[in-house]
Biopython code that builds the backbone (N, CA, C, O; Angstrom):
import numpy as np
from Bio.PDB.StructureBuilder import StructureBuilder

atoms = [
    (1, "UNK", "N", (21.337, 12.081, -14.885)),
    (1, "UNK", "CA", (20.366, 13.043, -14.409)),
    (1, "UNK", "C", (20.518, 13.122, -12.897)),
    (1, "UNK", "O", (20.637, 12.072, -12.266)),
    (2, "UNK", "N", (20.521, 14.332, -12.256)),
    (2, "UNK", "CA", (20.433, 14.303, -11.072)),
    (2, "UNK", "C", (20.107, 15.923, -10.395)),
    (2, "UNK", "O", (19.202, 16.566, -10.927)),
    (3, "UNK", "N", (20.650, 16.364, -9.560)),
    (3, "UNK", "CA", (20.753, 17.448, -9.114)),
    (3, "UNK", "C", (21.055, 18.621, -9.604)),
    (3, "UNK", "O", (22.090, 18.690, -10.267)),
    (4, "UNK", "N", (20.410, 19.581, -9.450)),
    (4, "UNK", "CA", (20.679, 20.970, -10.571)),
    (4, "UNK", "C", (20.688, 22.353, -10.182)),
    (4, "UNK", "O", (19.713, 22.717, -9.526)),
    (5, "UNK", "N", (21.450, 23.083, -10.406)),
    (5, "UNK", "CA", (21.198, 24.711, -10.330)),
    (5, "UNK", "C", (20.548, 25.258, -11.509)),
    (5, "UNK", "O", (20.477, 24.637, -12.570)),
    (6, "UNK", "N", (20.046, 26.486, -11.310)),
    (6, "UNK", "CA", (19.430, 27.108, -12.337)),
    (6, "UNK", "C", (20.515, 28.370, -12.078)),
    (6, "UNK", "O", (20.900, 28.848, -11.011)),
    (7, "UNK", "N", (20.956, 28.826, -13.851)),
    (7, "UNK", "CA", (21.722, 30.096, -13.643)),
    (7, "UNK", "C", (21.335, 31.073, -14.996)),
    (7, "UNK", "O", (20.981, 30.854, -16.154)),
    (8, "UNK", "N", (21.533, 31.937, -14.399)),
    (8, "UNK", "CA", (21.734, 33.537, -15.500)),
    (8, "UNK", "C", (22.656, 33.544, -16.462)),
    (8, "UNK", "O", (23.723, 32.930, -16.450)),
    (9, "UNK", "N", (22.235, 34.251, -17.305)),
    (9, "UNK", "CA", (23.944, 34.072, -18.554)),
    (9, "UNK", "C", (25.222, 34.304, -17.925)),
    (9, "UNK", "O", (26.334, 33.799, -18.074)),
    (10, "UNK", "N", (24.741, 35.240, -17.158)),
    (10, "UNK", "CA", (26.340, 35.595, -16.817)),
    (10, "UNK", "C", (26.783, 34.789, -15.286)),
    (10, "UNK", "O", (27.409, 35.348, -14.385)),
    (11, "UNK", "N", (26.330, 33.470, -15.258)),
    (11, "UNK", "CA", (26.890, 32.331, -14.466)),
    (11, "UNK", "C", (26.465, 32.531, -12.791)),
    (11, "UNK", "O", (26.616, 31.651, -11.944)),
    (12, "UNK", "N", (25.915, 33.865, -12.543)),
    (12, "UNK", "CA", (24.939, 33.667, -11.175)),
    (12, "UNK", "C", (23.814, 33.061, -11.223)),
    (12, "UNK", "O", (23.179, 32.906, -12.266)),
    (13, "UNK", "N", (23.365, 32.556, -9.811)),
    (13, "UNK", "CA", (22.262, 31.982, -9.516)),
    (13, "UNK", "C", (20.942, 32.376, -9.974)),
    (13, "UNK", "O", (20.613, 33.425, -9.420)),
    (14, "UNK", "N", (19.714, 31.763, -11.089)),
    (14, "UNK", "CA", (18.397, 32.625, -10.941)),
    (14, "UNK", "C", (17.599, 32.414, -9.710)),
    (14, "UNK", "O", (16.580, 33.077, -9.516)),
    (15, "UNK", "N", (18.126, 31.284, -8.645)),
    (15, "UNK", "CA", (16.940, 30.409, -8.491)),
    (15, "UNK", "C", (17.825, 29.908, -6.778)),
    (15, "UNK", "O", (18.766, 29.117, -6.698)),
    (16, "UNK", "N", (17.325, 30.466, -5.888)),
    (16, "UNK", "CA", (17.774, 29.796, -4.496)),
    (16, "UNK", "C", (17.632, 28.619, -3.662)),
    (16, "UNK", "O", (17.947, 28.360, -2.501)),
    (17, "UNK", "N", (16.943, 27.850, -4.797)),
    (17, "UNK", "CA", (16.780, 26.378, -4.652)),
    (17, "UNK", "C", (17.245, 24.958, -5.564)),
    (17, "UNK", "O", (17.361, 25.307, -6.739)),
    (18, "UNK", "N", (17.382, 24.282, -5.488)),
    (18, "UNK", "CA", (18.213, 22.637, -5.886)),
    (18, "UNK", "C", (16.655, 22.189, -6.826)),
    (18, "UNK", "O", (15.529, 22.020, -6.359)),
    (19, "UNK", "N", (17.042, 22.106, -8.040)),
    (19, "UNK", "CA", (15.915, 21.197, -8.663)),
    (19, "UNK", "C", (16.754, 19.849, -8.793)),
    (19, "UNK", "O", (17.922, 19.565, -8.526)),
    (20, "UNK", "N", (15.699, 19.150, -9.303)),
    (20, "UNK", "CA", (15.885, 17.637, -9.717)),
    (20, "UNK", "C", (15.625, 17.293, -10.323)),
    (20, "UNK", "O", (14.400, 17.409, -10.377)),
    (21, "UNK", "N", (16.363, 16.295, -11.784)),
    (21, "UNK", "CA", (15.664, 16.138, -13.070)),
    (21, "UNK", "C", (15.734, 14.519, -13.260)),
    (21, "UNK", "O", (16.652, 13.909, -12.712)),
    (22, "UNK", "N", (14.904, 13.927, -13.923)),
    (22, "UNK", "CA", (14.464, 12.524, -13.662)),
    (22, "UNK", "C", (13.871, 12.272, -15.229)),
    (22, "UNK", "O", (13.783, 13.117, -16.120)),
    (23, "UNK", "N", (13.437, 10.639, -15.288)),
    (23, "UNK", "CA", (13.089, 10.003, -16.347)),
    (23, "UNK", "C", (11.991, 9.051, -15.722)),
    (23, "UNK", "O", (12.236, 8.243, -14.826)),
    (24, "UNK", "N", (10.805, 9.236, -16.279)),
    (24, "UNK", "CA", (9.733, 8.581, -16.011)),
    (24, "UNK", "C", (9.048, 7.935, -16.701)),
    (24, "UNK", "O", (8.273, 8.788, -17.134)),
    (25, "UNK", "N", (8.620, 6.553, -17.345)),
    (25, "UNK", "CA", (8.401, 6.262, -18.925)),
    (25, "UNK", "C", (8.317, 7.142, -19.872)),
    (25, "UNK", "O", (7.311, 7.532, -20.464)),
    (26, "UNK", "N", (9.945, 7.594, -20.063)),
    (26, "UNK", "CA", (10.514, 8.352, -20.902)),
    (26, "UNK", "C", (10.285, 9.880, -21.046)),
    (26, "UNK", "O", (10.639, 10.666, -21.924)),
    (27, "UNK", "N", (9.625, 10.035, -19.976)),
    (27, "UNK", "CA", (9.506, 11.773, -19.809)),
    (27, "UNK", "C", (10.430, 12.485, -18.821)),
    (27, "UNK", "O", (10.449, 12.244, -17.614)),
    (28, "UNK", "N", (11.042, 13.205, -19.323)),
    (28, "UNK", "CA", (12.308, 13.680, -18.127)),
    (28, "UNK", "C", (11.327, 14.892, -17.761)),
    (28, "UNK", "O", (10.885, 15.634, -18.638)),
    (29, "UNK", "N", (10.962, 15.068, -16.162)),
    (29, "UNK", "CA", (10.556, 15.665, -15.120)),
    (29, "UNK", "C", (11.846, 16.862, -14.455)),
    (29, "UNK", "O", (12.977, 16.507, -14.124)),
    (30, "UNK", "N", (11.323, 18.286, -14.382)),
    (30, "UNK", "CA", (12.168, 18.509, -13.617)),
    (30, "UNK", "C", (11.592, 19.564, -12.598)),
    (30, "UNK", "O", (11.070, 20.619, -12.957)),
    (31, "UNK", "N", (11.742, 19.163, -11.283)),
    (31, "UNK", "CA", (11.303, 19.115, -10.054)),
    (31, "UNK", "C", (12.153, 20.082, -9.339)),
    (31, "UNK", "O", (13.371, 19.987, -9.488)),
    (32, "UNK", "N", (11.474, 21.360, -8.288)),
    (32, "UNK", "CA", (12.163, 21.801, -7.294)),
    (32, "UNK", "C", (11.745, 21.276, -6.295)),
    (32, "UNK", "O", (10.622, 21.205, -5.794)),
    (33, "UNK", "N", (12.969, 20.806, -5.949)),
    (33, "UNK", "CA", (12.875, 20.122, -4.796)),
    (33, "UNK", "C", (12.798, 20.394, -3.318)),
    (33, "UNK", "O", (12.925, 19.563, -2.418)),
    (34, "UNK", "N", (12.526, 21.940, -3.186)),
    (34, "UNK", "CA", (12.084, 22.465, -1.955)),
    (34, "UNK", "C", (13.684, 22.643, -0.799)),
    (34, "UNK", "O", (13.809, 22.851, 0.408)),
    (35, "UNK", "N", (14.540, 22.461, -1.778)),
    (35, "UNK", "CA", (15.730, 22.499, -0.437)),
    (35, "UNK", "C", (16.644, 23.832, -0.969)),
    (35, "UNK", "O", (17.161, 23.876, -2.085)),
    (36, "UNK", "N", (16.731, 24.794, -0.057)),
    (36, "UNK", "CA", (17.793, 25.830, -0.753)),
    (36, "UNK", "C", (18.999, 25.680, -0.708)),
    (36, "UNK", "O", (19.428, 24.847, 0.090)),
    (37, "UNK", "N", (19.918, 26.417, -1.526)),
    (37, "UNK", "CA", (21.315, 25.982, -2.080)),
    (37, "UNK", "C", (21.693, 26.685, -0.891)),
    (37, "UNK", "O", (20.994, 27.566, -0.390)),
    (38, "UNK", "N", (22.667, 26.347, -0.487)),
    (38, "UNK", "CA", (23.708, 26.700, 0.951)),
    (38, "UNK", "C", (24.957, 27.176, 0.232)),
    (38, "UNK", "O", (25.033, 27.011, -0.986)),
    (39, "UNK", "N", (26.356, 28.002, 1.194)),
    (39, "UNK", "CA", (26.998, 28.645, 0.896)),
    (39, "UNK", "C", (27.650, 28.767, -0.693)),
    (39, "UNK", "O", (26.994, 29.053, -1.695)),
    (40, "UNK", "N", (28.881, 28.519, -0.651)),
    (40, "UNK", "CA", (29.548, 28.793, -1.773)),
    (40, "UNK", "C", (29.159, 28.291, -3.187)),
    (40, "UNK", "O", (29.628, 27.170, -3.380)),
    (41, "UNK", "N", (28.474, 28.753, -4.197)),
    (41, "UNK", "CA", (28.591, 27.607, -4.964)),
    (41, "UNK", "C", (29.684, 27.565, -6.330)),
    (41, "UNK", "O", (30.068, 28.601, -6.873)),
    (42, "UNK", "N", (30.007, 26.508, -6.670)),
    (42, "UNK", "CA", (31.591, 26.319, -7.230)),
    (42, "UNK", "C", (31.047, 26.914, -8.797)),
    (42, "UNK", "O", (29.870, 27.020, -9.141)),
    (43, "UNK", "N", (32.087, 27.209, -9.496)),
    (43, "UNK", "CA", (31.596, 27.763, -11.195)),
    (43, "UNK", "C", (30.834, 26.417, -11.818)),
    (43, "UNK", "O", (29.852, 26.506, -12.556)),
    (44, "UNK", "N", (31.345, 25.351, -11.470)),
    (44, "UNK", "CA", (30.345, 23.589, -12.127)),
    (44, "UNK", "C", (30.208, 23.010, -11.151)),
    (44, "UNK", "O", (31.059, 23.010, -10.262)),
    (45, "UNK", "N", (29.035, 22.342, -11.088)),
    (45, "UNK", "CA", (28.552, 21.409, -10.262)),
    (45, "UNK", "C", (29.796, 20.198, -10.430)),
    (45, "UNK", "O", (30.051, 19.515, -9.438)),
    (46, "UNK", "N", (30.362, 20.023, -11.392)),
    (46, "UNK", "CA", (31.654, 18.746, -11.480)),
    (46, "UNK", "C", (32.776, 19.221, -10.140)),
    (46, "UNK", "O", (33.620, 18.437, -9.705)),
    (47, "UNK", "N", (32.634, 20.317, -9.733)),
    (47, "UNK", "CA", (33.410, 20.832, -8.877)),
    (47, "UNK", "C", (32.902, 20.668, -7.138)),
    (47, "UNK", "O", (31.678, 20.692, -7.010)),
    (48, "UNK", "N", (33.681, 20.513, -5.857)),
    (48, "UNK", "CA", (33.150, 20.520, -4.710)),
    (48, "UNK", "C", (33.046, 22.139, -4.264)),
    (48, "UNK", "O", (33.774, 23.035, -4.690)),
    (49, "UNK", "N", (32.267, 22.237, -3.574)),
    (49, "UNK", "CA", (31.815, 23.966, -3.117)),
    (49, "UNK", "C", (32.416, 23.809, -1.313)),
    (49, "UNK", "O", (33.052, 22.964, -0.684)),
    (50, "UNK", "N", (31.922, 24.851, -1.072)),
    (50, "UNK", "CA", (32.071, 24.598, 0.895)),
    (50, "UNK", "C", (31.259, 23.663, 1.653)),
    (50, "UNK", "O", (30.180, 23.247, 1.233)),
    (51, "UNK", "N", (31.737, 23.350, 2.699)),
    (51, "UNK", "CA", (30.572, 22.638, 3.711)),
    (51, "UNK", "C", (29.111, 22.905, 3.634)),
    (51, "UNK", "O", (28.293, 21.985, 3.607)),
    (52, "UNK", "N", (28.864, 23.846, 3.607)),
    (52, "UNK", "CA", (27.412, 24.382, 3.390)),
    (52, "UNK", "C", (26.789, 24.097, 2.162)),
    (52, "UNK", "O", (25.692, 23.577, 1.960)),
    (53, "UNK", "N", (27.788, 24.580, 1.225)),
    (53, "UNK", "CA", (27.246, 23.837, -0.074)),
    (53, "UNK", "C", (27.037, 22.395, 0.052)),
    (53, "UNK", "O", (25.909, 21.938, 0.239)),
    (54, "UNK", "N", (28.233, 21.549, -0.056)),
    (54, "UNK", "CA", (27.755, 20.076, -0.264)),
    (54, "UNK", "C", (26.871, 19.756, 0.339)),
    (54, "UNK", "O", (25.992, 19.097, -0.218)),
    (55, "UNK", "N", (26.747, 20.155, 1.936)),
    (55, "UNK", "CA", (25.487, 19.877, 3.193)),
    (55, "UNK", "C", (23.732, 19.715, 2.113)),
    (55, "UNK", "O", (22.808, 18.904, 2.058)),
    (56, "UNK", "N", (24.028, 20.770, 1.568)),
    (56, "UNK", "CA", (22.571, 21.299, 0.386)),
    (56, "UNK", "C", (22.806, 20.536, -0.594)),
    (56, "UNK", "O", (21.796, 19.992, -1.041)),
    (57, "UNK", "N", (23.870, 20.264, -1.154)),
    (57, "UNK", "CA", (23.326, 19.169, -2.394)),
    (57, "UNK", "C", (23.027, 18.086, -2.270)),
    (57, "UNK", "O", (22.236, 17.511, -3.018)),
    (58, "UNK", "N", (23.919, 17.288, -0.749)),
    (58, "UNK", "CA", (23.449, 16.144, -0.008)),
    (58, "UNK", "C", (21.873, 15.871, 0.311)),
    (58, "UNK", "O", (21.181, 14.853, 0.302)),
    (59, "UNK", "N", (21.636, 17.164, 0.579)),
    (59, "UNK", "CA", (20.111, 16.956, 0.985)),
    (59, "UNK", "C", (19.278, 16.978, -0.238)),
    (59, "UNK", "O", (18.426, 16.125, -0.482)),
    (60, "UNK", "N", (19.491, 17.746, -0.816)),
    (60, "UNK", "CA", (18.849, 17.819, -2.760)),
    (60, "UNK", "C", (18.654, 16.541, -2.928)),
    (60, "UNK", "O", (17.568, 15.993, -2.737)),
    (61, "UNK", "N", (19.902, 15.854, -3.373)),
    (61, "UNK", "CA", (20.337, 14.335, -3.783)),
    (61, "UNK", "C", (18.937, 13.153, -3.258)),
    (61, "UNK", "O", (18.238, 12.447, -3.984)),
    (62, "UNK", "N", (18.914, 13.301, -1.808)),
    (62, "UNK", "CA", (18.080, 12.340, -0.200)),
    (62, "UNK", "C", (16.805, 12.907, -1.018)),
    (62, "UNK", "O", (16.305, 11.920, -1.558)),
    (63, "UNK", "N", (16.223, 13.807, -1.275)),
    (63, "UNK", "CA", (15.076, 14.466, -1.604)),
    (63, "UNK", "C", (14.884, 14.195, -3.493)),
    (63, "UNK", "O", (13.770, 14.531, -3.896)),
    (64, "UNK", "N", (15.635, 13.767, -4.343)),
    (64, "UNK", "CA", (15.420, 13.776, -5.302)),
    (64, "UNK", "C", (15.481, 12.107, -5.618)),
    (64, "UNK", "O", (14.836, 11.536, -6.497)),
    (65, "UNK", "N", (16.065, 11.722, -5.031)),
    (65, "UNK", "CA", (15.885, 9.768, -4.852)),
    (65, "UNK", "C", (14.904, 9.768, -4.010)),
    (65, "UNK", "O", (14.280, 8.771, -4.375)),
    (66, "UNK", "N", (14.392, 10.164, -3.214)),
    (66, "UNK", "CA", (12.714, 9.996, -2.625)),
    (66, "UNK", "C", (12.066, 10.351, -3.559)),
    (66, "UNK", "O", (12.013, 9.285, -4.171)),
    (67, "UNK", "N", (11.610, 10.934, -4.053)),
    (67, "UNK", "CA", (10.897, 11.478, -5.253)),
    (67, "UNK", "C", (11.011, 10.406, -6.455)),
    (67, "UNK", "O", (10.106, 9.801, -7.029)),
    (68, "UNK", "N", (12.503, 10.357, -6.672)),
    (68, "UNK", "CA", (12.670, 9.428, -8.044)),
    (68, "UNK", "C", (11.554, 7.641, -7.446)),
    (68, "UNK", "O", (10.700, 7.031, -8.089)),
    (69, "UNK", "N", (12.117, 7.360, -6.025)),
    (69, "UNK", "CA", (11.272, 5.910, -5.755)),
    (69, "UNK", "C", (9.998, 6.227, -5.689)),
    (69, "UNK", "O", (9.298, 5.250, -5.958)),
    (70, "UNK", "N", (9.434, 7.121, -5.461)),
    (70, "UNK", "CA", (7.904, 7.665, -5.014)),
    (70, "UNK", "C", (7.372, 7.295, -6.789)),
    (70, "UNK", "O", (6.534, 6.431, -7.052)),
    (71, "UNK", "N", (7.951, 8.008, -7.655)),
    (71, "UNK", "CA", (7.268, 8.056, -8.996)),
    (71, "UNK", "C", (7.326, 6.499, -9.574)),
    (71, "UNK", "O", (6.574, 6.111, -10.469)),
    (72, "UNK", "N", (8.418, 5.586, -8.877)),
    (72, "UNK", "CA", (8.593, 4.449, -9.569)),
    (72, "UNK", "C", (7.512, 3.552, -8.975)),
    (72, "UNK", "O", (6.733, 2.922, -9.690)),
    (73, "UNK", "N", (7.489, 3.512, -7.500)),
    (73, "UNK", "CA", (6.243, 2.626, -6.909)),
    (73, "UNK", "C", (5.160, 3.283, -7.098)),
    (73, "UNK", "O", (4.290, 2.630, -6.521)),
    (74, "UNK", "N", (4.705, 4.180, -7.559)),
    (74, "UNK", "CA", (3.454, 4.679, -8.306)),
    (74, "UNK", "C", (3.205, 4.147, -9.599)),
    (74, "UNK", "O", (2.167, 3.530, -9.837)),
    (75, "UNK", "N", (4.125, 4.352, -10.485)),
    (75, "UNK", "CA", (3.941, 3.746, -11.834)),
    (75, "UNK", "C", (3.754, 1.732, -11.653)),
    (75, "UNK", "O", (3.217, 1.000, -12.484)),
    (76, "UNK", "N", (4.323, 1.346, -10.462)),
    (76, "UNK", "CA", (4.266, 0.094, -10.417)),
    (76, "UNK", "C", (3.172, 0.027, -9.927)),
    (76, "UNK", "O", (2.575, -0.868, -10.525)),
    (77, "UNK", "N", (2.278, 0.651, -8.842)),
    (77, "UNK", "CA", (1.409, 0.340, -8.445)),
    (77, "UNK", "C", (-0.195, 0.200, -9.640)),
    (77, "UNK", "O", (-1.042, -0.693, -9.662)),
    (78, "UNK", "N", (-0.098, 1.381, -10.439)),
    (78, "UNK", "CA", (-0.741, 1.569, -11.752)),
    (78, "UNK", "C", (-0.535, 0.427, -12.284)),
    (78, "UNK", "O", (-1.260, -0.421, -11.764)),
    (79, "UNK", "N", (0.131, 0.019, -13.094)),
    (79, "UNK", "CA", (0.729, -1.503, -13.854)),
    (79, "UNK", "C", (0.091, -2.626, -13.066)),
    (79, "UNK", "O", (-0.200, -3.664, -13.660)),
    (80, "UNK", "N", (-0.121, -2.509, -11.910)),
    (80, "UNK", "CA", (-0.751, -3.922, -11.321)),
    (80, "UNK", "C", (-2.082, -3.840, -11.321)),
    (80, "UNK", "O", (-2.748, -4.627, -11.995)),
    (81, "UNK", "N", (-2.777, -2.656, -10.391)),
    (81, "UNK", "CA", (-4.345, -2.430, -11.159)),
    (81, "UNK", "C", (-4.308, -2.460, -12.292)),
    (81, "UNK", "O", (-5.497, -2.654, -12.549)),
    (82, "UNK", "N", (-3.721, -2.403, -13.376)),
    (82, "UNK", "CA", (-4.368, -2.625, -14.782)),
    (82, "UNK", "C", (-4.197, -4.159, -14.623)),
    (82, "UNK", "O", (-5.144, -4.879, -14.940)),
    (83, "UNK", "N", (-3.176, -4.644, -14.205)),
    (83, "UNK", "CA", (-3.000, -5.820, -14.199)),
    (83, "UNK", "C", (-4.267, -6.866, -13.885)),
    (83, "UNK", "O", (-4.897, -7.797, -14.386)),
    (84, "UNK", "N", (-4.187, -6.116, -12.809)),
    (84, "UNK", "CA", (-5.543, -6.976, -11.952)),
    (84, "UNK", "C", (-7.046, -6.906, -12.420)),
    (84, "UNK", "O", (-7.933, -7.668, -12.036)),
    (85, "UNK", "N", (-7.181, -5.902, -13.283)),
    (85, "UNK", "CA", (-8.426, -5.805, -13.900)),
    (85, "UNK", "C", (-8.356, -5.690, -14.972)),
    (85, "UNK", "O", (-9.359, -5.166, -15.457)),
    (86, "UNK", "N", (-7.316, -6.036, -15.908)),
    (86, "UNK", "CA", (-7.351, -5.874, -17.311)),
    (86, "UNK", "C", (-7.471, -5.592, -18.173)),
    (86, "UNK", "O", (-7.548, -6.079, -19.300)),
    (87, "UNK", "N", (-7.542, -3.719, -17.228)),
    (87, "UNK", "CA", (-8.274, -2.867, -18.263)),
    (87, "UNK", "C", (-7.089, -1.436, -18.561)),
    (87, "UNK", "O", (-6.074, -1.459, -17.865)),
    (88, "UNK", "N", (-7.163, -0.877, -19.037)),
    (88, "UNK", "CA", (-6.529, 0.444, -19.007)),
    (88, "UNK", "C", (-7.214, 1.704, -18.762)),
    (88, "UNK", "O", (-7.834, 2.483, -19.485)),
    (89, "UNK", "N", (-6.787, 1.657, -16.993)),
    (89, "UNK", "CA", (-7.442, 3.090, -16.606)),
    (89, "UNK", "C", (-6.776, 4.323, -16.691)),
    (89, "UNK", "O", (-5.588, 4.591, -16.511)),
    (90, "UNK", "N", (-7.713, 5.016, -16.989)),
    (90, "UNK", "CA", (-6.810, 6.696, -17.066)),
    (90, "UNK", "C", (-6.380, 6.885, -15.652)),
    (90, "UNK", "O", (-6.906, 6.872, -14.539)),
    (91, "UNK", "N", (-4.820, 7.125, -16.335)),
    (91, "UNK", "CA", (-3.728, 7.870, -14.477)),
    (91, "UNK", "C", (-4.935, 8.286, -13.825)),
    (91, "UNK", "O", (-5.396, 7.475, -13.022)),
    (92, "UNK", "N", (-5.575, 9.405, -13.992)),
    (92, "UNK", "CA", (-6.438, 10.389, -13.562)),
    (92, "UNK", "C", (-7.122, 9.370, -11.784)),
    (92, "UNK", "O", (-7.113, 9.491, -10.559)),
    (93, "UNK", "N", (-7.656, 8.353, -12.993)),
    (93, "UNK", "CA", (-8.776, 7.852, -11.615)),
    (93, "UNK", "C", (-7.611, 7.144, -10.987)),
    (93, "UNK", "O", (-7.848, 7.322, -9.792)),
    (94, "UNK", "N", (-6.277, 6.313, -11.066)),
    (94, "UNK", "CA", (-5.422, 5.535, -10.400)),
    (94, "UNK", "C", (-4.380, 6.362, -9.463)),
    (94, "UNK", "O", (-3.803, 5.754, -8.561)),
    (95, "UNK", "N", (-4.145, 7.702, -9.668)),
    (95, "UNK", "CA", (-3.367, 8.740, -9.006)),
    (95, "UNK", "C", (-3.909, 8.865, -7.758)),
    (95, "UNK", "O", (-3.270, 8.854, -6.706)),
    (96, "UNK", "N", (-5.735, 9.049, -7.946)),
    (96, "UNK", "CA", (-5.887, 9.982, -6.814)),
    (96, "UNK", "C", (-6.598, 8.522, -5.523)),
    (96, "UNK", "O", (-6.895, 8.814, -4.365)),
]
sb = StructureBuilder()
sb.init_structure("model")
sb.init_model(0)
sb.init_chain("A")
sb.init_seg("    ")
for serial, (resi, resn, name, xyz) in enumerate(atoms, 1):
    if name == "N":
        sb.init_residue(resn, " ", resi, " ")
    sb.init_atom(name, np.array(xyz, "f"), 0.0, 1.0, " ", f" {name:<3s}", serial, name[0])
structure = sb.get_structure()
């Protein structure tokens, strides 16, 4: 899982931004990640694009592993308040 374009049938872009797709106790999330795609982009992501491109997926990538640790020390932080009080609170009240 990692970095993603969104495309049209006929293999252009729908979408001028980099999502990010992830696994979170077992729910795959998928996130725009607020960074727009830069120049060329190649027919597969298995492929390298121009400077501009990689520049944008580099940054996608930095922005989608922040995100991925953000959701993990959240879920850890949850797990220890329950821990610590032995109870099972709804996300709801431990999120905010």
């Amino acid at each position: 899982m990692g970095v993603e374009v969104t495309r049209k049938k006929d293999g252009s872009l729908s979408s001028k931004w980099w999502y990010g797709r992830f696994t979170v106790d077992g729910k795959s999330k998928c996130l725009n990640l607020g960074v727009k795609v830069a120049g060329t982009v190649p027919r597969t992501l298995k492929k390298s694009g121009d400077t501009a491109f990689e520049r944008s997926r580099m940054r996608a990538q930095l922005k989608l592993e922040a995100l991925k640790k953000e959701a993990v020390s959240q879920k850890t932080a949850e797990h220890h308040l329950k821990e610590l009080y032995g109870i099972h609170l709804p996300a709801s009240l431990i999120s905010h």
